[in-house]
C-alpha positions in Angstrom: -13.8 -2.2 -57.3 -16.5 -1.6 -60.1 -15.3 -3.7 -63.3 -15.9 -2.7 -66.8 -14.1 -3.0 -70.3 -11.2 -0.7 -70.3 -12.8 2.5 -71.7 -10.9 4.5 -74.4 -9.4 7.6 -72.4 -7.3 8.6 -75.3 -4.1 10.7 -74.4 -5.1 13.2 -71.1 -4.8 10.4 -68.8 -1.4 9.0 -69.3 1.1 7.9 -66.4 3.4 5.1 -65.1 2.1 5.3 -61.9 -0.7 2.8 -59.9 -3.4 5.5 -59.1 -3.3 6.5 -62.8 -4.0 2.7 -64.1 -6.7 2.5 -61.8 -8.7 5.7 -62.5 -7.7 4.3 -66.3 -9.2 1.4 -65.3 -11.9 1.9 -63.4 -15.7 1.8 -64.6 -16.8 5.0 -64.1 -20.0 4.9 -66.0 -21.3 2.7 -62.9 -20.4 6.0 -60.5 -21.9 9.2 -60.5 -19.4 11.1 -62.3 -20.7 9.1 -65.7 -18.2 7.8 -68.1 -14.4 8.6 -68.6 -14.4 9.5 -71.8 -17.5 12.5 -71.1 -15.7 14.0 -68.5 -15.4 17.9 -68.8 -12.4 19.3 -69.1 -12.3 21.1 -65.8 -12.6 17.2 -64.0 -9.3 16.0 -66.2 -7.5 19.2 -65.7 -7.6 18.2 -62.1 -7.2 14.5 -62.3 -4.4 15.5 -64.1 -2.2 18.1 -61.5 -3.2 15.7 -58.5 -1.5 12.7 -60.6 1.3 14.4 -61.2 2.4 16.0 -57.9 4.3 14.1 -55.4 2.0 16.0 -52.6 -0.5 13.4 -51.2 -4.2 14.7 -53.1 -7.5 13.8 -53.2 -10.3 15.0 -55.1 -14.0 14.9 -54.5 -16.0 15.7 -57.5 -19.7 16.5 -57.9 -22.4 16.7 -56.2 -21.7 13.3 -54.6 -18.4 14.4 -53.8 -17.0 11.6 -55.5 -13.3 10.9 -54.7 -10.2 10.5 -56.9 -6.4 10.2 -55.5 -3.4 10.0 -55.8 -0.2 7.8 -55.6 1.0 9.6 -52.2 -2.8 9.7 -50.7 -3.2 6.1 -50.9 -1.2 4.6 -48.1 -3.6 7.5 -46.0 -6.5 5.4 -46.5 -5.6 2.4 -45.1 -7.3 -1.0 -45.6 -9.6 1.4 -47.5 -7.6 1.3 -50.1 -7.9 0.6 -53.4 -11.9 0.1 -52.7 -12.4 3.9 -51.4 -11.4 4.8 -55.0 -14.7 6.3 -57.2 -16.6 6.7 -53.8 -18.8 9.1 -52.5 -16.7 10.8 -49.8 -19.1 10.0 -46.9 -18.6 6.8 -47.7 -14.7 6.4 -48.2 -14.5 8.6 -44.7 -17.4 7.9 -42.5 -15.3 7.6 -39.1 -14.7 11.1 -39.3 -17.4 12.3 -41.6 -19.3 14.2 -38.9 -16.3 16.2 -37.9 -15.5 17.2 -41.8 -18.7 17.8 -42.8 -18.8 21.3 -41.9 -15.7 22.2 -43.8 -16.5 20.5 -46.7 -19.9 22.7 -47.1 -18.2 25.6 -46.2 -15.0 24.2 -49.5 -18.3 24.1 -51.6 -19.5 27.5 -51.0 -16.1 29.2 -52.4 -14.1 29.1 -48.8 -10.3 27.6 -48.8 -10.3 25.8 -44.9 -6.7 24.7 -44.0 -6.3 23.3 -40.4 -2.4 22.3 -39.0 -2.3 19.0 -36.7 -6.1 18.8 -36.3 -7.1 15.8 -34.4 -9.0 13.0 -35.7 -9.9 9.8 -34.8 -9.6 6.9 -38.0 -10.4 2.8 -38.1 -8.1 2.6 -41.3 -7.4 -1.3 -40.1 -10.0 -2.3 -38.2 -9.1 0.1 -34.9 -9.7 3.1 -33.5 -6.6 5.4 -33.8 -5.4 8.9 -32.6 -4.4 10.9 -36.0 -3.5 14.3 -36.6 -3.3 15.8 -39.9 -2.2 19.1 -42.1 -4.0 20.0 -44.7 -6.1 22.3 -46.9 -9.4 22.0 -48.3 -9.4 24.3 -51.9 -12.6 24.2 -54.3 -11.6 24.1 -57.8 -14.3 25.4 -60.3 -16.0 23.7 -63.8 -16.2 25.7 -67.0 -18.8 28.3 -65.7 -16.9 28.7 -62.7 -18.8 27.5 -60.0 -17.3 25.1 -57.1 -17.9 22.0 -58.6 -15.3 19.5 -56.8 -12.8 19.6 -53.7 -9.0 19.6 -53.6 -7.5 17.9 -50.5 -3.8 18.4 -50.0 -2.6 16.6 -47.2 0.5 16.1 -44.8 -0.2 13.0 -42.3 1.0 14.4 -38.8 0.5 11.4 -36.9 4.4 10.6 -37.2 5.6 13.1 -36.1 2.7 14.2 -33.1 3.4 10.7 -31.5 7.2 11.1 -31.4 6.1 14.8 -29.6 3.7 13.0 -27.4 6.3 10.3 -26.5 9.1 12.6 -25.9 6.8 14.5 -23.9 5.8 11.4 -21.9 8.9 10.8 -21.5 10.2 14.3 -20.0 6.6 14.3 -17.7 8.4 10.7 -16.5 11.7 11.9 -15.9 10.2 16.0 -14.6 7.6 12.7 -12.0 10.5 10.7 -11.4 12.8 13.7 -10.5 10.1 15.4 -8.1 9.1 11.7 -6.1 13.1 11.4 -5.8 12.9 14.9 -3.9 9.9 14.5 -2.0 11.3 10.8 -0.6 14.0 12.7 0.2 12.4 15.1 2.3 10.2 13.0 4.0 13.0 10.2 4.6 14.1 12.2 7.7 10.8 13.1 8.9 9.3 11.2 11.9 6.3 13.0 12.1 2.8 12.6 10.6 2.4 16.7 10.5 5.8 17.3 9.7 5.3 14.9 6.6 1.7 16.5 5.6 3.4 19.9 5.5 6.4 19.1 3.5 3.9 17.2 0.6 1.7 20.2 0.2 4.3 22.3 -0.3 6.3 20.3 -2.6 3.2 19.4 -4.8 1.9 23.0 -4.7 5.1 24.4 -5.6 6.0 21.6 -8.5 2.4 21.9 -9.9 2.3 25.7 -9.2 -0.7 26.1 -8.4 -2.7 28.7 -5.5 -3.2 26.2 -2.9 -2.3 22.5 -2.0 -3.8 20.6 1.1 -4.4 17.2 2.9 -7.2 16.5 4.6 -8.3 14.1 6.9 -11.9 13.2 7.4 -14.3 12.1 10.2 -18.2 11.6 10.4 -20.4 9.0 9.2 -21.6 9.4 5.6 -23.2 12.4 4.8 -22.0 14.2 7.8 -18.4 13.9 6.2 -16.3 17.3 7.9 -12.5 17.4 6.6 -9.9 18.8 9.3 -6.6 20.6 7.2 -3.6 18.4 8.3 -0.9 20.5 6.2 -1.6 22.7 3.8 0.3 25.4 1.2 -0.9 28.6 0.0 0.6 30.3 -3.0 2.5 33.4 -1.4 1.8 36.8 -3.1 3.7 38.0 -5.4 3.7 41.1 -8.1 0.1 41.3 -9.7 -1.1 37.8 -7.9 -1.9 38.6 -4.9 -2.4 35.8 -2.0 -5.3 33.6 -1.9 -6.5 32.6 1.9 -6.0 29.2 3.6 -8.6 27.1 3.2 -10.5 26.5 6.7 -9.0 24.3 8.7 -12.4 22.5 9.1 -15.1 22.5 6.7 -18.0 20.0 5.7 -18.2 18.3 2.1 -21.4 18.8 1.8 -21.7 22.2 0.1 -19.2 21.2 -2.1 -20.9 18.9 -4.2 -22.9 15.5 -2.3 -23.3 14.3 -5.7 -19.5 13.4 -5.6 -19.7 11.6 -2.3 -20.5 8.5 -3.0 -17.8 8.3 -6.2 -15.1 9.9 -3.1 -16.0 6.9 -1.0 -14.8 4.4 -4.4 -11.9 6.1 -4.7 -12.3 8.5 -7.5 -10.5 11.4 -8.5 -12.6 14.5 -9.0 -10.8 16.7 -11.5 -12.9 20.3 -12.4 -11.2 22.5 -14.6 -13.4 25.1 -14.3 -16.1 25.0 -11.3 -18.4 27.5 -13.3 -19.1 25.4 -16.3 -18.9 22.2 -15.1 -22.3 20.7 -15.6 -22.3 18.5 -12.6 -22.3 21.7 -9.9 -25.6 23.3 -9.1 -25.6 27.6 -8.6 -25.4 27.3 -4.6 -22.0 24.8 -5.1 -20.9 27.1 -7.6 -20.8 29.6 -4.7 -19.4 27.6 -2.2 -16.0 26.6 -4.3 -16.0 30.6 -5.1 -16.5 31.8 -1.9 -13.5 29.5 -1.1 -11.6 30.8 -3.6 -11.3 27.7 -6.0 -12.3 27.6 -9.5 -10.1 24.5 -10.8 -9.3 21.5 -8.7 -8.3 18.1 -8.4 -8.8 16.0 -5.4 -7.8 12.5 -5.0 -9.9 10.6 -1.9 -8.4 8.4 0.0 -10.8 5.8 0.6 -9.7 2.8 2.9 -12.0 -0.4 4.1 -15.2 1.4 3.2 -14.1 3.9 4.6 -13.1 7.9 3.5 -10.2 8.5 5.8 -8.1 11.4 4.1 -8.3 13.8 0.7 -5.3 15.1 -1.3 -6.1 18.4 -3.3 -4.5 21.3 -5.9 -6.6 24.0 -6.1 -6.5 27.4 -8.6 -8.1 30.9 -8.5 -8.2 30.6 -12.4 -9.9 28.0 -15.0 -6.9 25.1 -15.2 -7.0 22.4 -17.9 -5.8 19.9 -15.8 -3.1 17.2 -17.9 -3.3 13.5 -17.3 0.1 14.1 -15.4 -0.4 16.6 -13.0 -3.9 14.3 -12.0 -1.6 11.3 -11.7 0.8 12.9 -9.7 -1.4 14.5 -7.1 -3.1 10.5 -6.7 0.3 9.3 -5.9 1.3 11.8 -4.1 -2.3 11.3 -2.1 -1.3 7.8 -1.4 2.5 8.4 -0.2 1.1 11.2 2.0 -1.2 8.9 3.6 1.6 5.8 3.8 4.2 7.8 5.2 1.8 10.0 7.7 0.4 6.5 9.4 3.8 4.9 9.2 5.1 7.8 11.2 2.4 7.5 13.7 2.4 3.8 14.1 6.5 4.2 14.9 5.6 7.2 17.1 2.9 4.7 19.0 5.4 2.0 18.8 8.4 4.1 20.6 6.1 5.2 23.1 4.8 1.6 23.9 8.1 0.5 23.8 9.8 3.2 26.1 6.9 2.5 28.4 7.4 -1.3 28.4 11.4 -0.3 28.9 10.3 1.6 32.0 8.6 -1.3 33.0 10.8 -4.1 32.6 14.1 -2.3 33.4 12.1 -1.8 37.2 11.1 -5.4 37.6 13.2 -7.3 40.1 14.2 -10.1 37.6 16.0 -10.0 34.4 13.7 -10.1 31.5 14.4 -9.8 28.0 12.9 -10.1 24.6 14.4 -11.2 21.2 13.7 -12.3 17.6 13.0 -14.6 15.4 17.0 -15.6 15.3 17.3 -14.9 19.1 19.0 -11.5 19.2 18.0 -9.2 21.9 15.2 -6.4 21.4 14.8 -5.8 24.5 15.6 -6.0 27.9 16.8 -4.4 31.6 20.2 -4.6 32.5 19.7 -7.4 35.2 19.4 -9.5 31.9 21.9 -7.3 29.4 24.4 -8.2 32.4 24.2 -12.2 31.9 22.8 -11.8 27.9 24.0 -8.9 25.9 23.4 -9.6 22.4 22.1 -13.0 21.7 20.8 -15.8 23.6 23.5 -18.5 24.8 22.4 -21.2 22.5 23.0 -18.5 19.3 26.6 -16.8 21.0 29.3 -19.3 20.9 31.6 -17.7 23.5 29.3 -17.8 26.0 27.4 -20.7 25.7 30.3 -22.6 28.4 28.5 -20.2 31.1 24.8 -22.0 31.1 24.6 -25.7 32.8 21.5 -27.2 33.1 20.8 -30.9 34.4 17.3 -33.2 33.5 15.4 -35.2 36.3 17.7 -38.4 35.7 21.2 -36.3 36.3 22.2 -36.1 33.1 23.4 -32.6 31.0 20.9 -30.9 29.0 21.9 -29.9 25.4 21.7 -26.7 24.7 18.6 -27.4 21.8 16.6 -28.1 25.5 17.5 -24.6 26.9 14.1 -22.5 27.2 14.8 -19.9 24.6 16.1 -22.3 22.1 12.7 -24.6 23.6 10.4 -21.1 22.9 11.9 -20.4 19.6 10.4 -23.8 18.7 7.0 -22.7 19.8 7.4 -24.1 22.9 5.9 -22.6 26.5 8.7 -23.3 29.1 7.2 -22.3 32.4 7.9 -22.6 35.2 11.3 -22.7 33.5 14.2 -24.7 34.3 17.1 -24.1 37.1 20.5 -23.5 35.0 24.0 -22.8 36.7 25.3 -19.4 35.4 29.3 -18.2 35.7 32.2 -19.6 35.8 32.9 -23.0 38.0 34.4 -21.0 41.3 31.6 -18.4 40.9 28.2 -20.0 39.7 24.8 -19.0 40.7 21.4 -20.7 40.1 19.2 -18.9 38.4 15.5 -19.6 37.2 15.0 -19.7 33.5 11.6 -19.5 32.0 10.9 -18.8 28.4 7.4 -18.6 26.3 7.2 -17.6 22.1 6.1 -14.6 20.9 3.8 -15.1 18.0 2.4 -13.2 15.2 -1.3 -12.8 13.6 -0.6 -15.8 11.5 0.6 -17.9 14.4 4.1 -18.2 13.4 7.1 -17.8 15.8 8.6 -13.8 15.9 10.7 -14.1 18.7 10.7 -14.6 22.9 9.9 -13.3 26.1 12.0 -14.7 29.1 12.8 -14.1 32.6 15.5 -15.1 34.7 15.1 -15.3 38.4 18.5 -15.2 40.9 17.6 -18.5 42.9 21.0 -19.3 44.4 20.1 -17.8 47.7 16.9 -20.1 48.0 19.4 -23.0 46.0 21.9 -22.8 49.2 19.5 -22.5 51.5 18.0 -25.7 50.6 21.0 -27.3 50.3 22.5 -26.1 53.6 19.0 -27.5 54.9 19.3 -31.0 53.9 22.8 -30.9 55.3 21.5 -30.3 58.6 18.5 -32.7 58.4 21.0 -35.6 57.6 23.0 -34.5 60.2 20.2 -34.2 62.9 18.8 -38.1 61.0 22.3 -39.6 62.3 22.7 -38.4 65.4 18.8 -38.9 65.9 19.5 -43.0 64.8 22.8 -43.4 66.4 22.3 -42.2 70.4 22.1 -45.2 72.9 19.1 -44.1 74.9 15.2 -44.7 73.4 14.3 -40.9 71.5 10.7 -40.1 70.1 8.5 -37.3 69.1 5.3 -37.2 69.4 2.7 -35.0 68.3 -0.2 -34.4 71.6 -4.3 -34.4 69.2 -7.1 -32.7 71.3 -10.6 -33.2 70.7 -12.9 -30.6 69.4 -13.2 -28.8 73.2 -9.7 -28.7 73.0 -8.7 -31.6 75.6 -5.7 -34.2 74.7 -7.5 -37.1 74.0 -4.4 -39.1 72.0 -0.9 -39.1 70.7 0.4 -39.7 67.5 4.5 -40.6 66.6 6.0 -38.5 64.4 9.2 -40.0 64.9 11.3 -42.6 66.6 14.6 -44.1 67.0 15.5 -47.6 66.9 16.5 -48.2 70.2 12.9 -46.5 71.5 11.5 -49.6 69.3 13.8 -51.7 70.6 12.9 -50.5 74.4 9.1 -50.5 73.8 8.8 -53.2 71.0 6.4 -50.8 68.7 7.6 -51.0 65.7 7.1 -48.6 62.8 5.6 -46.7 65.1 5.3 -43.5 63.4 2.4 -42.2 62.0 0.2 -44.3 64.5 -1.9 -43.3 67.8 -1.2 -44.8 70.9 -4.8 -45.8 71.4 -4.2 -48.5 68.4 -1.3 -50.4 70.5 -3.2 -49.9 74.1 -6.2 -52.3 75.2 -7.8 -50.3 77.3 -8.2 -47.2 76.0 -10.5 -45.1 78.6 -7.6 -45.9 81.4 -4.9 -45.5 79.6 -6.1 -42.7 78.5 -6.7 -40.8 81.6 -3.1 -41.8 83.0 -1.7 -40.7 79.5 -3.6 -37.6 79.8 -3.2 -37.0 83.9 0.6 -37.6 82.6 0.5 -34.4 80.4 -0.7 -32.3 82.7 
């Protein structure tokens, strides 16, 4: 503020309010519209009707442009205020004095401007700000009637353009939210990846409206990019718009613009509202977006690992000034396309891999089956579903009393040292453990072998087992040792000397030797070798060239 003595203004420039004590005030002399009190009369005629109306004024004065407000203009200014006061009006406003300037020359030459909700941006406290403002610009004349100041009458817009824009937001969100809500809907059913790319460019072409929607996926090293139309919509014709054509269903980027490779591969949207003004497109690019029929477009790339796998794009016959919403929409939708098109491969790949592997186990001759993390079935062939049909025995309850398994010293296992329970630990049970199965009148021996099945991180996801019928080959044995122990006590307890020997040859293949493989104990008895077997009978003899021959002569 410029200080002075209070300057004798006599009885014009009387008022109550704030912006009249200041101009009162004020030392003029030290601005260049000179001293209060030498004013002409044309200056305080107009100090005068902007103090008195209630409409928020400002007047700049002179060749300076020297400004003067109002009660209602002051809150305008900002942090400006009161300091803007007496200044020149470049430097009250010089945030926006480039955009003004033109229509203050043109208030100066004798023009009235008046502009509704123009946009401007102000640092009023210290910021950047989006305003928008109503007003009119009027040039008020001196005694000879030439322009010799400025009247501003103002309406501040901002209030009222940022409750539009927010309830605008806010219909665009609900409009966005409304239309993802659809498309998940339509895609929820959808298993596969075409199917999905079809139903997203027609949903996102129809929504946006525009002449043509596609996805693309691409192939080729860099610089030799070529994009191969996975699903695509094309506006149909209607009255006075007639059809536009498919775009081809392989094409190469190049053409198109190379300059906006290497921003495609970072993931940047390219948004053109109009292809024939848009600086960065050369006359021969130009040609190729006409000749495909596209003159506005926004394409969202799909870059993943380095690498450009798909594109999402809207395009129009017509110049399109694309909003911040529609761009945002087609990115997501970009994204979702891509998510739900590999999701629906990967479950494609993983039904075949598992109906192959169903094939396969349900034809092996053993029971196999695969579970969880919590030991519930996945998987398995009915030899196994038969014995197992929801959950392994140590996780179902009811039939847990069906599995019996013993250790090396006789005694029961607990359940916790069954093989699945053992591979849900982490542990590799191979070659598995022999378990009773059934009921005690009808229990068969089966094989159980169990190993983890682990994920990229290491950690436990479940198991593969096998069980093996080995009650056959359990029996078997069993009925063998019977007979052995009945063939060792008839073997021990006859009255006559018993042995078996086993005849050795040399290498031209004559007997040269026996060895005992068994004998009684009345042949020890009888004989008086003892613990004979395993020994040769050329250890017990002492002369082992004639014994030999009648041992030999003997076999023959």
């Amino acid at each position: 503020m410029i200080d002075d003595p209070k300057p004798d203004v006599g009885a014009w420039l009387r008022g109550d309010g704030k912006m009249a004590r200041r101009i009162r005030e004020l030392n003029w002399a030290a601005t260049p519209l000179g001293p209060i009190e030498q004013w002409p009369q044309s200056l305080k005629t107009a100090v005068q009707m902007m103090l008195a109306s209630g409409h928020a004024m400002m007047l700049a004065w002179g060749p300076a442009r020297t400004i003067l407000y109002n009660d209602a203009y002051a809150p305008m200014l900002g942090n400006r205020h009161p300091g803007a006061l007496g200044l020149p009006f470049h430097e009250a406003w010089p945030d926006i004095w480039e955009e003004i300037t033109p229509l203050v020359a043109q208030v100066f030459a004798g023009e009235t401007v008046r502009y509704e909700d123009l946009p401007l941006v102000m640092t009023r406290y210290g910021y950047p700000e989006d305003t928008w403002w109503n007003f009119s610009y009027s040039p008020v004349g001196d005694e000879a009637g030439a322009v010799a100041g400025l009247l501003n009458v103002t309406v501040d817009a901002t209030p009222r353009k940022r409750a539009e824009r927010a309830e605008a937001a806010l219909r665009e969100s609900e409009q966005r939210q409304a239309f993802l809500l659809k498309l998940s809907d339509a895609l929820r059913p959808l298993a596969d990846a075409a199917e999905i790319q079809a139903t997203t460019t027609r949903l996102v072409g129809q929504h946006l409206g525009v002449d043509r929607a596609m996805y693309a996926e691409v192939e080729g090293e860099p610089g030799a990019e070529t994009g191969i139309i996975r699903g695509q919509y094309v506006r149909p014709a209607c009255e006075g718009c007639p059809s536009v054509v498919p775009f081809p269903e392989r094409f190469t980027f190049q053409p198109f613009g190379a300059h906006t490779m290497p921003g495609r591969y970072r993931g940047e949207l390219l948004v053109v509202a109009d292809v024939n003004t848009d600086p960065g497109f050369d006359t021969a690019e130009r040609a190729a977006w006409t000749a495909a029929g596209v003159r506005a477009a926004v394409v969202a790339p799909l870059a993943k690992g380095g690498r450009l796998v798909a594109e999402f794009g809207v395009h129009c016959t017509a110049p399109r000034a694309w909003t911040d919403a529609e761009v945002s929409l087609v990115q997501d939708v970009a994204e979702r396309t891509w998510a739900a098109a590999e999701r629906a491969r990967a479950e494609a790949a993983l039904r075949a891999t598992s109906e192959r592997l169903a094939g396969l186990v349900q034809g092996l001759p053993v029971a196999i089956g695969l579970t969880d993390a919590q030991g519930e079935v996945t998987l398995a062939n009915e030899a196994w579903r038969a014995m197992i049909p929801k959950v392994i025995p140590t996780r179902d309850p009811k039939r847990l009393p069906l599995w019996r398994a013993w250790g090396p010293d006789g005694r029961p296992l607990d359940k916790s040292e069954f093989p699945g329970a053992r591979a849900l630990r982490g542990e590799t049970v191979l070659p598995g453990i022999e378990m009773l199965y059934g009921g005690e009148r009808e229990a068969h021996w089966k094989q159980v072998s169990s190993i983890p099945l682990r994920d990229e991180h290491g950690d436990v996801i479940g198991t593969v087992s096998a069980i093996a019928d080995i009650d056959a080959l359990k029996r078997s044995e069993a009925g063998l040792r019977e007979s052995e122990e009945q063939y060792r006590i008839l073997f021990e307890s006859i009255d006559e000397g018993f042995c078996v020997i086993e005849v050795l040859f040399d290498t031209s293949g004559e007997p040269v030797d026996y060895r005992f493989l068994q004998a009684n104990p009345v042949f020890e008895r009888q004989t008086g070798l003892v613990d004979a077997m395993g020994r040769r009978i050329q250890n017990w003899l002492r002369s082992t060239r004639s014994i030999g021959s009648r041992s030999t002569a003997g076999l023959r």
